[in-house]
The first five atom37 places (N, CA, C, CB, O) and aatype in JSON, in Angstrom:
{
  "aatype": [20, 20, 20, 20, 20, 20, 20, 20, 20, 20, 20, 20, 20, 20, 20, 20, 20, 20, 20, 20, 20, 20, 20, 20, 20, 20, 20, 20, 20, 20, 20, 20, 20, 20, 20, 20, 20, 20, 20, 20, 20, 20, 20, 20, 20, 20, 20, 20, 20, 20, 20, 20, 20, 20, 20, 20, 20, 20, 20, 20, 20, 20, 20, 20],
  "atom_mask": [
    [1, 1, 1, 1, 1],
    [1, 1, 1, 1, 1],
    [1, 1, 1, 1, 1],
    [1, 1, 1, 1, 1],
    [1, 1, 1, 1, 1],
    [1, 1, 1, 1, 1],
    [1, 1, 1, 1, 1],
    [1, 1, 1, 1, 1],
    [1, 1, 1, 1, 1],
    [1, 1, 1, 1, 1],
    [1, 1, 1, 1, 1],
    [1, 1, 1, 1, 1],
    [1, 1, 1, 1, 1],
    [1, 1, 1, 1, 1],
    [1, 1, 1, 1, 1],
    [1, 1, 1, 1, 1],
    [1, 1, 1, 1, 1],
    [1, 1, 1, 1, 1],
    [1, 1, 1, 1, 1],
    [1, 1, 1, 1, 1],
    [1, 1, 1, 1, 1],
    [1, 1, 1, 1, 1],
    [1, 1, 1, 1, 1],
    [1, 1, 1, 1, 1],
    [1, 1, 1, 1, 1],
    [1, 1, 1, 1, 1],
    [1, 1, 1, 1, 1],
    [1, 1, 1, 1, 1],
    [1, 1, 1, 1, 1],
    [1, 1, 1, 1, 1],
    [1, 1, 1, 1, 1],
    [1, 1, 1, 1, 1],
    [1, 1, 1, 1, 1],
    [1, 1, 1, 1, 1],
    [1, 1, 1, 1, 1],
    [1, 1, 1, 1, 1],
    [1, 1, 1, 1, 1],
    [1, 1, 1, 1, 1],
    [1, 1, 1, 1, 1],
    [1, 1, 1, 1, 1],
    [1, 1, 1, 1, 1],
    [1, 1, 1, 1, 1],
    [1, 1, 1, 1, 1],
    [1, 1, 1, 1, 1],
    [1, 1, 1, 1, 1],
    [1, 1, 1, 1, 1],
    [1, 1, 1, 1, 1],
    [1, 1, 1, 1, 1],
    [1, 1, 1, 1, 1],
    [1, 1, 1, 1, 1],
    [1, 1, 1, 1, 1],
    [1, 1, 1, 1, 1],
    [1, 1, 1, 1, 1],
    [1, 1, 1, 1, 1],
    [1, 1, 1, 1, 1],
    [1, 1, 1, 1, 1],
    [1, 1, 1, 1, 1],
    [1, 1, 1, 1, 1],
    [1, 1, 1, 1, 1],
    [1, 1, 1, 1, 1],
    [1, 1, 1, 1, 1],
    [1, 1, 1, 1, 1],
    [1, 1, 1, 1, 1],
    [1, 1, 1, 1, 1]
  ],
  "atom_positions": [
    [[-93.44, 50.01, -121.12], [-94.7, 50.67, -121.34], [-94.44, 52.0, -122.07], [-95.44, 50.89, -119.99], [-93.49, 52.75, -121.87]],
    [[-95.42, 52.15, -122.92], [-95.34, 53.46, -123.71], [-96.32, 54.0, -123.36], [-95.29, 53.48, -125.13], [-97.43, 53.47, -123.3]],
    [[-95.87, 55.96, -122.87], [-97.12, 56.71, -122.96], [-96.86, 57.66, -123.31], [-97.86, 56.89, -122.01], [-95.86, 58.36, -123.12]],
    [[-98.2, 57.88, -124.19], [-98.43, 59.32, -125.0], [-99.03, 60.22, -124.13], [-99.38, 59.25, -126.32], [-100.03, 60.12, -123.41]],
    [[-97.73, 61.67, -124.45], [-98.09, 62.72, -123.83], [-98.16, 63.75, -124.68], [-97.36, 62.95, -122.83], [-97.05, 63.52, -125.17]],
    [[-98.57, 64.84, -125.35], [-99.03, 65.68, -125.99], [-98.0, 66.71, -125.89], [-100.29, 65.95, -125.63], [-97.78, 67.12, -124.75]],
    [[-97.24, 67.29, -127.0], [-96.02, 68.25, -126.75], [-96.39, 69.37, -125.93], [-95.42, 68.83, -128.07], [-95.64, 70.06, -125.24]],
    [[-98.0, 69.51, -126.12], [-98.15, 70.49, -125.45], [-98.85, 70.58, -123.95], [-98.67, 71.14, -126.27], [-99.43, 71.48, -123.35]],
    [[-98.49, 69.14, -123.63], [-99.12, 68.87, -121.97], [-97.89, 68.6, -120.93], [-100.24, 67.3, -121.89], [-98.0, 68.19, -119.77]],
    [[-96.57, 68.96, -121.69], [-95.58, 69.07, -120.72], [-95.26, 70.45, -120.42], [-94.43, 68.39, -121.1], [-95.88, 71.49, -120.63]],
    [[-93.99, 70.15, -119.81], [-93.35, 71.86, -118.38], [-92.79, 72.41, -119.79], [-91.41, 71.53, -116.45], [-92.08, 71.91, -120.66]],
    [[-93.56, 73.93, -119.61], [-93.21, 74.55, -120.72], [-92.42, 75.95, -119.95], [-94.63, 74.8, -121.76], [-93.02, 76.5, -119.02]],
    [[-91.15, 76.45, -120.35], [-90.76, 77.54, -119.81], [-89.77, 78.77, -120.78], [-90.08, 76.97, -118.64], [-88.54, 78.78, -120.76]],
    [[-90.34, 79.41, -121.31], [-89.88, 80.69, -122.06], [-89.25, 81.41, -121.69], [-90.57, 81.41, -122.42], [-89.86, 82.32, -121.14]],
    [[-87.76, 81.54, -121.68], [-86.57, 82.76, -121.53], [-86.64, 83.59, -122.28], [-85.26, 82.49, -121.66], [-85.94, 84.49, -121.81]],
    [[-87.2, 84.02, -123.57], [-86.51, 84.6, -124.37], [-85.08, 84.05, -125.42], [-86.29, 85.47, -123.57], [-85.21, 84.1, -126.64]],
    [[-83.92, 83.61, -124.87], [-83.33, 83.32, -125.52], [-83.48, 81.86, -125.41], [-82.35, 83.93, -125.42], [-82.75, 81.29, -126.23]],
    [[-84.12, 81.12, -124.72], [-84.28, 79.9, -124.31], [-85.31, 79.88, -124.14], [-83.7, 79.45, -123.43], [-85.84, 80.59, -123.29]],
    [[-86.4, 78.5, -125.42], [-87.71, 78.1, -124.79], [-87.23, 76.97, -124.7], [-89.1, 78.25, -125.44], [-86.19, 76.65, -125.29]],
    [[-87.91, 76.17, -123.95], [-87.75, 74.8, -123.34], [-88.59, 74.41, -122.83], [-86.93, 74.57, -122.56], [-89.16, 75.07, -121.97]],
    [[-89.07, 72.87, -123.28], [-90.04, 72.17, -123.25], [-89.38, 71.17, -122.27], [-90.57, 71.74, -124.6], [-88.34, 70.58, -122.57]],
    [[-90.22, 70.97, -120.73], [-89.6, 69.73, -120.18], [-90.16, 68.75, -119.83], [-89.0, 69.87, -119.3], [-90.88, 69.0, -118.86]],
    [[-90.21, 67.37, -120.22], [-90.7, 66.04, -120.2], [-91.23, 65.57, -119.22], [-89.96, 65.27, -120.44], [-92.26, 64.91, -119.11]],
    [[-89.74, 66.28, -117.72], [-89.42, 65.24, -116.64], [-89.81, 66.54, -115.72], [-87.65, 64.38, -116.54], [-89.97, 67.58, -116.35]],
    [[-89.94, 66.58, -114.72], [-89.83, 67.77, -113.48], [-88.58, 68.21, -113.64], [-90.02, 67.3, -111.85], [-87.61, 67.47, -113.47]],
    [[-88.46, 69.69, -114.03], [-87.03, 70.37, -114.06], [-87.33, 71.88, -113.64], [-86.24, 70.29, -115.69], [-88.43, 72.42, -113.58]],
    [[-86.15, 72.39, -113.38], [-86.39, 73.93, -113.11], [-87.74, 74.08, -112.46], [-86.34, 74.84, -114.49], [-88.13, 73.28, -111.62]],
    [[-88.56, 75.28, -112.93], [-89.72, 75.61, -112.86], [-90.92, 74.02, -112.89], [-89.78, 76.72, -114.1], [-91.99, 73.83, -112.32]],
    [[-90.3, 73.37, -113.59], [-91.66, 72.6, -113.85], [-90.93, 71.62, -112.59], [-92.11, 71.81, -115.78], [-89.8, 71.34, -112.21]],
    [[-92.45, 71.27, -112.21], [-92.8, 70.41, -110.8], [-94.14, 69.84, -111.1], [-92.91, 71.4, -109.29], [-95.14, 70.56, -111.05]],
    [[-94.27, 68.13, -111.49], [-95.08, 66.97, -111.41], [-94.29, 65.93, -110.98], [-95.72, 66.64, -112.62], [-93.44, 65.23, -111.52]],
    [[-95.0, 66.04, -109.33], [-94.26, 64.7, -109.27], [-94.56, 63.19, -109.29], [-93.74, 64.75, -108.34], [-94.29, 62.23, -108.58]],
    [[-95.54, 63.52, -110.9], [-95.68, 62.04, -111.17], [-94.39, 61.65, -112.81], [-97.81, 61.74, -111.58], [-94.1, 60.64, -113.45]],
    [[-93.99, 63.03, -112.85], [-92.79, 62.82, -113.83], [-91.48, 63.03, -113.37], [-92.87, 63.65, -114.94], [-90.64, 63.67, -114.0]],
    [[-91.24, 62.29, -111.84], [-89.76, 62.34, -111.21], [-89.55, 61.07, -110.98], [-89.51, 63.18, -109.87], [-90.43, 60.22, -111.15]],
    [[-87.82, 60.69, -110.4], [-87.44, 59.57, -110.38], [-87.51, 58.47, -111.29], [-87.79, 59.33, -109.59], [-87.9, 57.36, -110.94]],
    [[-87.12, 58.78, -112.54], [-87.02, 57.88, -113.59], [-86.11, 57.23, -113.77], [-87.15, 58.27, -114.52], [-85.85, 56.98, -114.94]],
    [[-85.03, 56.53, -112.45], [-83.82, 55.88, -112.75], [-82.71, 56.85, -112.86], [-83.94, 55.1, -113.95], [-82.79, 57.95, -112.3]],
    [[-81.43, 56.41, -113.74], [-80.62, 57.07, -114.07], [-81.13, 58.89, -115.02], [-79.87, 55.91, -114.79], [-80.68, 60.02, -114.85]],
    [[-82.28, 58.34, -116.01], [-82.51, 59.47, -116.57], [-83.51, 60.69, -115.81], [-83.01, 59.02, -117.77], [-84.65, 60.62, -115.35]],
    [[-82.36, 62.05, -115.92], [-82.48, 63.29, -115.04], [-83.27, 63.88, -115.59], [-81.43, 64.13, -114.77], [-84.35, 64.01, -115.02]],
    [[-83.05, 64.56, -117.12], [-83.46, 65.7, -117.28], [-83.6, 65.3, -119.15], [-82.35, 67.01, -116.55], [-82.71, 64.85, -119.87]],
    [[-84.67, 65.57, -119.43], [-84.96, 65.68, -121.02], [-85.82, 66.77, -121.46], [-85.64, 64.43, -121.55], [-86.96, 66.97, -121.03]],
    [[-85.15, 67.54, -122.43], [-85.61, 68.44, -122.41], [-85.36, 68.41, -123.96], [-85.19, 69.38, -121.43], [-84.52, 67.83, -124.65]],
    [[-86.98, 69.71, -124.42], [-86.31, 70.16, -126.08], [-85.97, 71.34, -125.83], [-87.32, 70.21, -127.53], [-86.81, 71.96, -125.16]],
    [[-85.09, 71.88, -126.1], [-85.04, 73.34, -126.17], [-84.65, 73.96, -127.54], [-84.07, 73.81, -125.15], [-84.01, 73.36, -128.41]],
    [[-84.99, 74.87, -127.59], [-85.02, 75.74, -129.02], [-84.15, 76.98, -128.12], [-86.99, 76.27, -129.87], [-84.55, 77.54, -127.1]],
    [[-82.6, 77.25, -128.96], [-82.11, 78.22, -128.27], [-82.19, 79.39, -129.54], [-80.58, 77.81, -127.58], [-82.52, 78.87, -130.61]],
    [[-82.0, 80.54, -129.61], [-82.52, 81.68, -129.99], [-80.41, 81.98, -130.58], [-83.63, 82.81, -128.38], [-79.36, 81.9, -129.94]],
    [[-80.76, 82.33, -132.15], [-79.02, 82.5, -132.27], [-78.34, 83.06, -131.47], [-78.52, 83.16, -133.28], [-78.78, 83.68, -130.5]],
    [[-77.16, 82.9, -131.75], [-75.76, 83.7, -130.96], [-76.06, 83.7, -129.63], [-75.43, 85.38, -131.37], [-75.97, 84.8, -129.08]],
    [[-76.5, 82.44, -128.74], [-77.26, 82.85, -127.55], [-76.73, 81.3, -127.19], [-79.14, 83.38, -127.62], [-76.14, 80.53, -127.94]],
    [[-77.13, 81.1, -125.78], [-76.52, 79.93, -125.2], [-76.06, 80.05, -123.77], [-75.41, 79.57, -126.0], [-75.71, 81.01, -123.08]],
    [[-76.2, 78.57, -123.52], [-75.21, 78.29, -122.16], [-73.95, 79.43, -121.9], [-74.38, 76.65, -122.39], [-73.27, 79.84, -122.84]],
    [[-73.83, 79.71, -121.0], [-72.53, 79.74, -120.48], [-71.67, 78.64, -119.81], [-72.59, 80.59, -119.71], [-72.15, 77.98, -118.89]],
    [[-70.33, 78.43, -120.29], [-69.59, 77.31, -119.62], [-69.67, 77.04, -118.22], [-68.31, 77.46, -119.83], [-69.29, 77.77, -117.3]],
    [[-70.38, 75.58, -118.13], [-70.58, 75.13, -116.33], [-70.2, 73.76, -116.43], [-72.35, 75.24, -115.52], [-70.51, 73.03, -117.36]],
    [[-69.51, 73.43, -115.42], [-69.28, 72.05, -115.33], [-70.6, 71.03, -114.95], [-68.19, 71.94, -114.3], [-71.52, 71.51, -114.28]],
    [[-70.7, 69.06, -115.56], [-71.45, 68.53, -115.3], [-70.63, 67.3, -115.24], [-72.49, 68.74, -115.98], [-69.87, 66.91, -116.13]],
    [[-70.94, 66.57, -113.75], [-70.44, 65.88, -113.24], [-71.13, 64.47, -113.49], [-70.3, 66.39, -112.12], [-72.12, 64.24, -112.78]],
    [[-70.76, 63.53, -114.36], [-71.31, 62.17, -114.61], [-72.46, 62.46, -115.16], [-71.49, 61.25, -113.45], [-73.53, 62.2, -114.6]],
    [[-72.36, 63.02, -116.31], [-73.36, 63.42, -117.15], [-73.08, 63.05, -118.43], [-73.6, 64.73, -117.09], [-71.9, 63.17, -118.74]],
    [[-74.0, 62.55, -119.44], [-73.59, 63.22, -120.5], [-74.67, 64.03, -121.34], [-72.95, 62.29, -121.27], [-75.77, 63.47, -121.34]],
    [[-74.61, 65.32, -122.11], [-74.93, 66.4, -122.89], [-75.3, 66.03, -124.1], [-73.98, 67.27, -122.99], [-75.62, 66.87, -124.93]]
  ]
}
């Protein structure tokens, strides 16, 4: 099944150096009619802001 959701009707959360748009329930964003999707956790767009970024963290049976 396919459903259309509107970029701008998902978990939206602004850092500053990090905006991020999230699909699924993550961080801050909480619907829990967009949890438990199987194996897939976390989808996210994020737009990171130059010279800016993660800091090194480990992820266990993941992939990035």
């Amino acid at each position: 099944m396919i459903e259309l959701r509107p970029f701008a009707g998902i978990g939206h959360a602004n850092h500053g150096w990090l905006d991020a748009r999230h699909h699924f329930s993550f961080a801050e964003y909480y619907d829990p009619a967009r949890m438990h999707w199987g194996n897939l956790r976390v989808w996210n767009d994020d737009t990171i802001a130059p010279r800016n970024g993660f800091p090194p963290h480990p992820h266990r049976d993941m992939e990035i």
